[in-house]
C-alpha positions as CSV (number, residue, x, y, z in Angstrom):
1,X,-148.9,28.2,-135.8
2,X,-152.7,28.0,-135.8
3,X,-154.5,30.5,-133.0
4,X,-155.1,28.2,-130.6
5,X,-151.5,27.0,-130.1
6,X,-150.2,30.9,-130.3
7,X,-152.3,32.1,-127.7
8,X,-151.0,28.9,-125.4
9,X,-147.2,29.9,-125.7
10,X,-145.7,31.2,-122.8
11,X,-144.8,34.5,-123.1
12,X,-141.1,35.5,-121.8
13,X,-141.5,39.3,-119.8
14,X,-139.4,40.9,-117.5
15,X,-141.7,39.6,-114.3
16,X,-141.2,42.8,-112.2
17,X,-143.5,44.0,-115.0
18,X,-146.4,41.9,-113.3
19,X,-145.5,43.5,-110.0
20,X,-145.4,46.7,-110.8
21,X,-148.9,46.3,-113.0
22,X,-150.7,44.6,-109.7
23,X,-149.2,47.2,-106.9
24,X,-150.2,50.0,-110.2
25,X,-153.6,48.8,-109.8
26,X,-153.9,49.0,-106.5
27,X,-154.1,45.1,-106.1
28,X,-153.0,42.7,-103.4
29,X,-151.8,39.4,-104.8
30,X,-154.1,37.3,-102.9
31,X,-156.9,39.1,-104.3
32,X,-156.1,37.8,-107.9
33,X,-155.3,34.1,-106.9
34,X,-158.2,32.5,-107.8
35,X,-157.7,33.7,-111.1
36,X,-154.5,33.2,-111.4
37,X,-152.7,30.5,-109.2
38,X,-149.0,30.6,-110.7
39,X,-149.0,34.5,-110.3
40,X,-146.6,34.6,-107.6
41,X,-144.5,31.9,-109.3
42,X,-144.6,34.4,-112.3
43,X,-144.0,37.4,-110.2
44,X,-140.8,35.7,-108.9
45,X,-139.3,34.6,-112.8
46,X,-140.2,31.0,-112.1
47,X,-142.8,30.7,-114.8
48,X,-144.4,32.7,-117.2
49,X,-148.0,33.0,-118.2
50,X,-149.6,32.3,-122.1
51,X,-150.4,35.1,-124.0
52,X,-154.0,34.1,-123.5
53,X,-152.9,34.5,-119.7
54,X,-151.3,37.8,-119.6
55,X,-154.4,39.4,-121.3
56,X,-156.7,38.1,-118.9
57,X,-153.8,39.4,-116.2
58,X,-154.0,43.1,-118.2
59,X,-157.9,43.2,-118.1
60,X,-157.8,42.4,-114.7
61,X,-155.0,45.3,-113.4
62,X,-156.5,47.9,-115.9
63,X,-153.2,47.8,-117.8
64,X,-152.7,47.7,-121.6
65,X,-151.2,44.7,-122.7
66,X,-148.2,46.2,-124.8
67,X,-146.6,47.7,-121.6
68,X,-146.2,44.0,-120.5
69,X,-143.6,43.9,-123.3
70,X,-141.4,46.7,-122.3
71,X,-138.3,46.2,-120.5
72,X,-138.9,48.0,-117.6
73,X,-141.7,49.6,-116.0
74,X,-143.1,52.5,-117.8
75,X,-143.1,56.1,-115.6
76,X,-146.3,57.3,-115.6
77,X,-147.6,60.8,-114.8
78,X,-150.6,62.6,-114.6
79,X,-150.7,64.0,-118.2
80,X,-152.1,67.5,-116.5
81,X,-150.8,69.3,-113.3
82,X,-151.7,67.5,-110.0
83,X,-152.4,69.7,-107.7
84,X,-153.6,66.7,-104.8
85,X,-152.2,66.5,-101.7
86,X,-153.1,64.0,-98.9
87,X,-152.2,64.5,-95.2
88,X,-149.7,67.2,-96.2
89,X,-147.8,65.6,-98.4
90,X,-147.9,65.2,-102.6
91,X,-150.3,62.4,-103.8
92,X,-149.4,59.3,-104.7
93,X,-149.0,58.4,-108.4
94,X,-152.4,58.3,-109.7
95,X,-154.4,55.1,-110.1
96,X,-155.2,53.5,-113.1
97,X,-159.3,54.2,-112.5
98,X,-158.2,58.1,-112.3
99,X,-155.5,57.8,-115.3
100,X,-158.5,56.1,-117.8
101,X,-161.3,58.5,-116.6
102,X,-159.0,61.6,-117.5
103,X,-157.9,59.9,-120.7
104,X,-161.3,59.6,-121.9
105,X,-162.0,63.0,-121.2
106,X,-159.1,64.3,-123.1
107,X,-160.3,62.0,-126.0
108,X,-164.1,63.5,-125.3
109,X,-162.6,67.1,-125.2
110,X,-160.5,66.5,-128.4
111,X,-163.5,65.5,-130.2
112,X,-165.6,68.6,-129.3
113,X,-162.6,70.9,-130.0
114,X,-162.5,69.2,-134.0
115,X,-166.1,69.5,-133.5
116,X,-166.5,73.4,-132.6
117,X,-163.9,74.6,-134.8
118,X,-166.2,73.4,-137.6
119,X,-168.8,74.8,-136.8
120,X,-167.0,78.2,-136.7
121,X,-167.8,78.5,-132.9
122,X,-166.0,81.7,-131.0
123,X,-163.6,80.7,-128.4
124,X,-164.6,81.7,-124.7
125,X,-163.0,84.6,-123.5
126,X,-163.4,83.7,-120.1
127,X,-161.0,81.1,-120.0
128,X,-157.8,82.3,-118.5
129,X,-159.1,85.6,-118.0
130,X,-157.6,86.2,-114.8
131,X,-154.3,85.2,-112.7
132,X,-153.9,84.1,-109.5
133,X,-152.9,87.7,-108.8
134,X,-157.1,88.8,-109.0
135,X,-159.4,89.4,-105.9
136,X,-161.6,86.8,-105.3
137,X,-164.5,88.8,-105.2
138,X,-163.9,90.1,-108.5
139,X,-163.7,86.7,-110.0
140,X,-166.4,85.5,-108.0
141,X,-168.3,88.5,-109.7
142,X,-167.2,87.6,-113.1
143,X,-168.4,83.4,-112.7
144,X,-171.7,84.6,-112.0
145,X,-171.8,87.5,-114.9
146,X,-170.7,84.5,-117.2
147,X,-172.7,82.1,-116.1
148,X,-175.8,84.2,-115.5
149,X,-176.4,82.6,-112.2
150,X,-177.0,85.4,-110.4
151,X,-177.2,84.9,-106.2
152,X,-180.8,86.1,-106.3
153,X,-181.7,83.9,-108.8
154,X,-180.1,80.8,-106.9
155,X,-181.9,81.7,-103.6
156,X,-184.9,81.7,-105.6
157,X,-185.0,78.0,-106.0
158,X,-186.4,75.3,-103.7
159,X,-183.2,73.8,-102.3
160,X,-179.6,73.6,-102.9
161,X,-179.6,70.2,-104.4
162,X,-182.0,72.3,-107.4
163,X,-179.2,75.0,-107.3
164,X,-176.3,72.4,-107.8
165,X,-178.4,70.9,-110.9
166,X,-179.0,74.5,-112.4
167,X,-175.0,75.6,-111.6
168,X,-174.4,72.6,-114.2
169,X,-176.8,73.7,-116.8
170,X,-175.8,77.1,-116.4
171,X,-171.6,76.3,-116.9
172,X,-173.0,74.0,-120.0
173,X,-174.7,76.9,-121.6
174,X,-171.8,79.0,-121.0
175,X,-169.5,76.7,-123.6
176,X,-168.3,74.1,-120.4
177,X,-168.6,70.6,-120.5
178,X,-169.4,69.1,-117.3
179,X,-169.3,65.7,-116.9
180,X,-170.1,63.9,-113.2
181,X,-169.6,60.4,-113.0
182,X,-168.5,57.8,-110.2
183,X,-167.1,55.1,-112.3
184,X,-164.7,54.7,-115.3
185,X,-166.4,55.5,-118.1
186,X,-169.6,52.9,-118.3
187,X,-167.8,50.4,-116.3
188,X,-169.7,50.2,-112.5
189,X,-167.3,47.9,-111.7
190,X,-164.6,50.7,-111.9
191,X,-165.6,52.9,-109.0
192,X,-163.8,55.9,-108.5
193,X,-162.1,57.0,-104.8
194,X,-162.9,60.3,-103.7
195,X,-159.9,60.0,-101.5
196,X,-158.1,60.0,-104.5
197,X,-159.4,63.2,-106.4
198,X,-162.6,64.7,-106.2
199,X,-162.3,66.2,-110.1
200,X,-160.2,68.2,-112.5
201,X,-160.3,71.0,-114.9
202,X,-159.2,70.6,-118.6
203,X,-158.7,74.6,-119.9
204,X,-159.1,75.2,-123.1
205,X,-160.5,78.4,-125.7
206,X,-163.0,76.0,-127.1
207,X,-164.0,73.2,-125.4
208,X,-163.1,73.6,-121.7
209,X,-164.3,70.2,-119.6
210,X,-164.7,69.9,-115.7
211,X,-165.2,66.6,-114.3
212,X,-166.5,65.9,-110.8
213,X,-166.0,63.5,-108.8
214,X,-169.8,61.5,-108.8
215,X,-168.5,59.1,-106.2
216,X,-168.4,62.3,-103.7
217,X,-171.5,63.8,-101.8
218,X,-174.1,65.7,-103.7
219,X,-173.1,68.6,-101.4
220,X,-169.4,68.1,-101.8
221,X,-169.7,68.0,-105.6
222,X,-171.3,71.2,-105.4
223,X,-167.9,73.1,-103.9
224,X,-165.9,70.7,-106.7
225,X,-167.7,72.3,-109.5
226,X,-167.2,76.0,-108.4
227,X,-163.9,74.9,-107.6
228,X,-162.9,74.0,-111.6
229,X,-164.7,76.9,-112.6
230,X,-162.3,78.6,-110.7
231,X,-159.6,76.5,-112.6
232,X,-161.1,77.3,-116.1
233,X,-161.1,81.2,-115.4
234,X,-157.0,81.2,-114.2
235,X,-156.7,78.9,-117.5
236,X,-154.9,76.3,-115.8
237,X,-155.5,72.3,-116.0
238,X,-155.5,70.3,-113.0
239,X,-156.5,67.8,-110.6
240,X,-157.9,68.5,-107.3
241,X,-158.9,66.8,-104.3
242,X,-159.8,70.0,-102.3
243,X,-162.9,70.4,-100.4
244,X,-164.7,73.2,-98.9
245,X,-163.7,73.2,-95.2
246,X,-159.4,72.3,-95.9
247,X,-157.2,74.8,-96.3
248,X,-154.7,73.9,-99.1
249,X,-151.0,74.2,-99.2
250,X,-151.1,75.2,-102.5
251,X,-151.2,78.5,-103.7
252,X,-153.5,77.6,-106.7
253,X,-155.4,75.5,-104.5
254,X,-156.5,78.2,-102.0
255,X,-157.1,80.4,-104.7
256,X,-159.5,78.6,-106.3
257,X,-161.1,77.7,-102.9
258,X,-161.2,81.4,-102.1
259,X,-162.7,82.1,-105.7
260,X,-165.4,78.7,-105.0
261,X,-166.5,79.9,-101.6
262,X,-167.2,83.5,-102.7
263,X,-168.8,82.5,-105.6
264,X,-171.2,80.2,-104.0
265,X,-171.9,82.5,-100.5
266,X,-170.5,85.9,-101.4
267,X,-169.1,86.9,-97.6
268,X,-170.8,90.7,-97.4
269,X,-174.1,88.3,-97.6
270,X,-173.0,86.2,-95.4
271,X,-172.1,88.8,-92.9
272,X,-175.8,90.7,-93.8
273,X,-177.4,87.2,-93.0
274,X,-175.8,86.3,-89.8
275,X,-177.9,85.7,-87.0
276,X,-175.3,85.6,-83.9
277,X,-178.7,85.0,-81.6
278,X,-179.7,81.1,-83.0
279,X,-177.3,78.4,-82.2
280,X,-174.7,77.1,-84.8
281,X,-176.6,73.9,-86.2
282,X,-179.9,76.0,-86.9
283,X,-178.0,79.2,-87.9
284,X,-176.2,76.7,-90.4
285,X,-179.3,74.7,-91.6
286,X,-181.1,78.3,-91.9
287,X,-178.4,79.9,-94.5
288,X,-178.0,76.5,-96.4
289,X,-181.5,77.2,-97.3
290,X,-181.3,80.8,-97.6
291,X,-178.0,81.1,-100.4
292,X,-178.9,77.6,-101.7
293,X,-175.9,75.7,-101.1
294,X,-174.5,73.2,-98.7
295,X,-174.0,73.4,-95.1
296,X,-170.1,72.6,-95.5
297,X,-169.9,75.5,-97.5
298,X,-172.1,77.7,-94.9
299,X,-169.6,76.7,-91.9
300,X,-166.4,77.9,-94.5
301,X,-168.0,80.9,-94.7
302,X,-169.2,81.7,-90.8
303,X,-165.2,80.9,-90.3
304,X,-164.0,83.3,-93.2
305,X,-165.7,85.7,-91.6
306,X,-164.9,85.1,-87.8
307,X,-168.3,84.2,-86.7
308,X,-166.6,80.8,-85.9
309,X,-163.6,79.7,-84.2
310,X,-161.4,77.0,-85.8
311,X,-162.5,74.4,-82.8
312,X,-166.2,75.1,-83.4
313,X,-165.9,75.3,-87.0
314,X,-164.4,71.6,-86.8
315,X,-166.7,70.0,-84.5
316,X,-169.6,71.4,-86.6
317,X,-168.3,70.5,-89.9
318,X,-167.4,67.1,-88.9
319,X,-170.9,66.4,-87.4
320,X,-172.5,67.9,-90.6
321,X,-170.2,66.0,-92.9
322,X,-171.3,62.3,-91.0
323,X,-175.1,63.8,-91.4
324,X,-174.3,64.5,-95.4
325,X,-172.4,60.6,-95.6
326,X,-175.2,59.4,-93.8
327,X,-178.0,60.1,-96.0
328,X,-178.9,57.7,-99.1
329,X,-177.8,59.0,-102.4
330,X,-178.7,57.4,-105.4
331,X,-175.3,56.9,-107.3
332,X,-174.0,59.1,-110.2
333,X,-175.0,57.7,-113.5
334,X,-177.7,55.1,-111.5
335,X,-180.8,55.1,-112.8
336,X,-182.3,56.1,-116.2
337,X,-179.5,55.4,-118.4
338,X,-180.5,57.2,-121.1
339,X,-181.0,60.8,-118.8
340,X,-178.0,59.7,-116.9
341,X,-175.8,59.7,-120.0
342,X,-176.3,63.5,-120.2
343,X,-174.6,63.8,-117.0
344,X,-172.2,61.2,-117.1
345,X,-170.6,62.6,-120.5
346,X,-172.0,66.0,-120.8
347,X,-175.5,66.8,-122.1
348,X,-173.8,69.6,-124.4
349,X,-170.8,67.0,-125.7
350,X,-173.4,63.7,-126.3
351,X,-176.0,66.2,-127.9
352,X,-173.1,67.6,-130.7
353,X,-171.7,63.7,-130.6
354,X,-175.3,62.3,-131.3
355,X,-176.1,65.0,-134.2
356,X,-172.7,64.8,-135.7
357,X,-173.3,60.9,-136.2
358,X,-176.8,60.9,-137.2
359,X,-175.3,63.1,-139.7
360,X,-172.8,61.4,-141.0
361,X,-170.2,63.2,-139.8
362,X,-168.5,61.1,-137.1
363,X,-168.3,57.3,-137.2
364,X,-170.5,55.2,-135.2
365,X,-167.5,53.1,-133.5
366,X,-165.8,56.5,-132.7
367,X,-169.5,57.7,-131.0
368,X,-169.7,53.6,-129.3
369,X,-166.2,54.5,-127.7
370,X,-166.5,58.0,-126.7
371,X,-170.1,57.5,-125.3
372,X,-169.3,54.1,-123.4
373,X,-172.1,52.2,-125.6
374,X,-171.8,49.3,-127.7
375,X,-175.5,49.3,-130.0
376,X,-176.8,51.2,-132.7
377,X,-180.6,51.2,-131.2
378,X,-178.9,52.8,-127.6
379,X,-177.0,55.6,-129.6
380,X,-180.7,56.1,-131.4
381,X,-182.9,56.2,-128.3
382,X,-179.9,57.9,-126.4
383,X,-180.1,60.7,-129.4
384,X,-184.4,60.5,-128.8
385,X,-183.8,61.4,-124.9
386,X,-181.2,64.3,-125.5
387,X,-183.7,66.3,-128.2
388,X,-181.3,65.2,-131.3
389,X,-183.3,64.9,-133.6
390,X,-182.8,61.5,-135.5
């Protein structure tokens, strides 16, 4: 049978296969009708699509095509703990945007693992260093001994955005590999839903990863990333959708808010700081810019330490949070794409990828797929950007 007339024949699959793939994906059926006219006449067993079809049908639900040849649908899981929770309850199963985005960074992460055991490096010994059992404070103490991001040194910069920028540097000198994006992989036409997750932590000795959310705030981001720190120090793996003003149900959860919040506004500086006399908006805009962070975290912390009640602490962080949506952010990975790559994949993991090809070591398709790029003369001028030396 010649190409052509293979990729014609219909293809005989169990049809709820094509449900579940399209309610998997988040899709409605009218949406993909254009495309594909006879879907609900396939959905139903009436007809069945080509091969040439069902591929076109698997690019467009983000599904590989083999599982359209099972017999029944597949049960997927979040390959880490999921530690979401929407309105109270347990999340729904995870999305196919959020179940590629971690995938890659498990692929990403098992690269740099092969990559730092051969190059002899130590494994981090702050990595499950503590248990859920440890103060807050202590840990906080411990992040910032780590990290050498001292508070004083944070309230020295110009603004919080500045401190959110040098907390990622700081984590990626430290052995962490933080990677903020708000699509799936280089695909912008894969966005990812903050209502969905906001980022997760990936523990591990040698090459622990945090990814945040880039779809989220700049200021939200900022409590995401102190948030998986948190998660890297108790040495467990996870997905999150916390944020600084909710109080989680889960134990882990509200640990690692507890260890986030004191980390980025220790409370005995808060409590130093306070100024009872200005009124709440002011006094809030005033320590943003004093500690260097955001003003959701600055109302968490006027409530942790009773300088708020829960009524005022809602009405202000609701106002602040429609001020913060408000305002025009440039999208994470937008611009340069060459800079942007450091952040979208890690400026420590795409500096060791980038040497270890130009050397030889680590095959150009492998660095294409890994990096989200598909020419030689990008991984060169990406390599230029990042300092590798060529």
């Amino acid at each position: 049978m010649f190409r052509g007339e293979f990729m014609s024949a219909h293809v005989a699959i169990n049809p709820a296969l094509l449900t579940w793939a399209r309610e998997r994906a988040g899709v409605e059926a009218f949406v993909l009708e254009n495309r594909f006219p006879r879907l609900a006449a396939w959905e139903k067993g009436e007809a069945q699509p080509t091969l040439k079809q069902l591929e076109d049908f698997a690019r467009a639900v983000h599904m590989p095509i083999g599982y359209f040849f099972l017999p029944a649908p597949a049960q997927e899981a979040l390959p880490i703990a999921d530690f979401r929770t929407v309105s109270g309850h347990a999340a729904l199963r995870p999305s196919p945007d959020l179940l590629d985005a971690l995938y890659l960074c498990q692929q990403r992460q098992d690269w740099y693992r092969d990559h730092a055991r051969m190059s002899d490096f130590e494994p981090l010994d702050f990595i499950g260093s503590v248990t859920i059992a440890s103060e807050p404070v202590g840990v906080a103490e411990s992040m910032r001994h780590t990290l050498r991001f001292s508070l004083e040194e944070r309230q020295s910069l110009p603004n919080w955005e500045k401190s959110l920028r040098q907390l990622v540097s700081k984590a990626e000198d430290a052995g962490v590999l933080v990677m903020t994006s708000g699509i799936v992989g280089s695909n912008s036409h894969r966005t990812l839903r903050v209502e969905e997750f906001r980022g997760f932590a990936l523990a591990d000795k040698l090459a622990p990863l945090i990814f945040v959310n880039g779809a989220d705030s700049r200021a939200a981001q900022m409590f995401t990333l102190a948030h998986e720190l948190a998660h890297l120090w108790l040495g467990k793996s996870g997905v999150s959708n916390t944020e600084a003003g909710r109080l989680p149900e889960r134990r882990t959860e509200r640990w690692c808010n507890a260890v986030a919040a004191e980390f980025l506004m220790p409370l005995q500086a808060a409590r130093e700081a306070y100024r009872p006399d200005l009124p709440l908006a002011e006094e809030t805009t005033r320590l943003a810019r004093l500690f260097k962070v955001s003003t959701l975290v600055v109302l968490r912390r006027l409530f942790d330490a009773g300088f708020v009640d829960k009524e005022q602490f809602w009405q202000q962080y609701r106002a602040e949070l429609a001020t913060l949506q408000a305002r025009k952010q440039s999208p994470s990975g937008g611009g340069d794409f060459y800079r942007s790559l450091g952040t979208r994949a890690s400026k420590r993991f795409a500096q060791a990828l980038l040497g270890s090809t130009l050397e030889g070591q680590t095959l150009f398709r492998d660095a294409f797929r890994l990096l989200g790029v598909k020419k030689s003369g990008t991984l060169f001028t990406a390599a230029r950007v990042l300092g590798v030396a060529p």
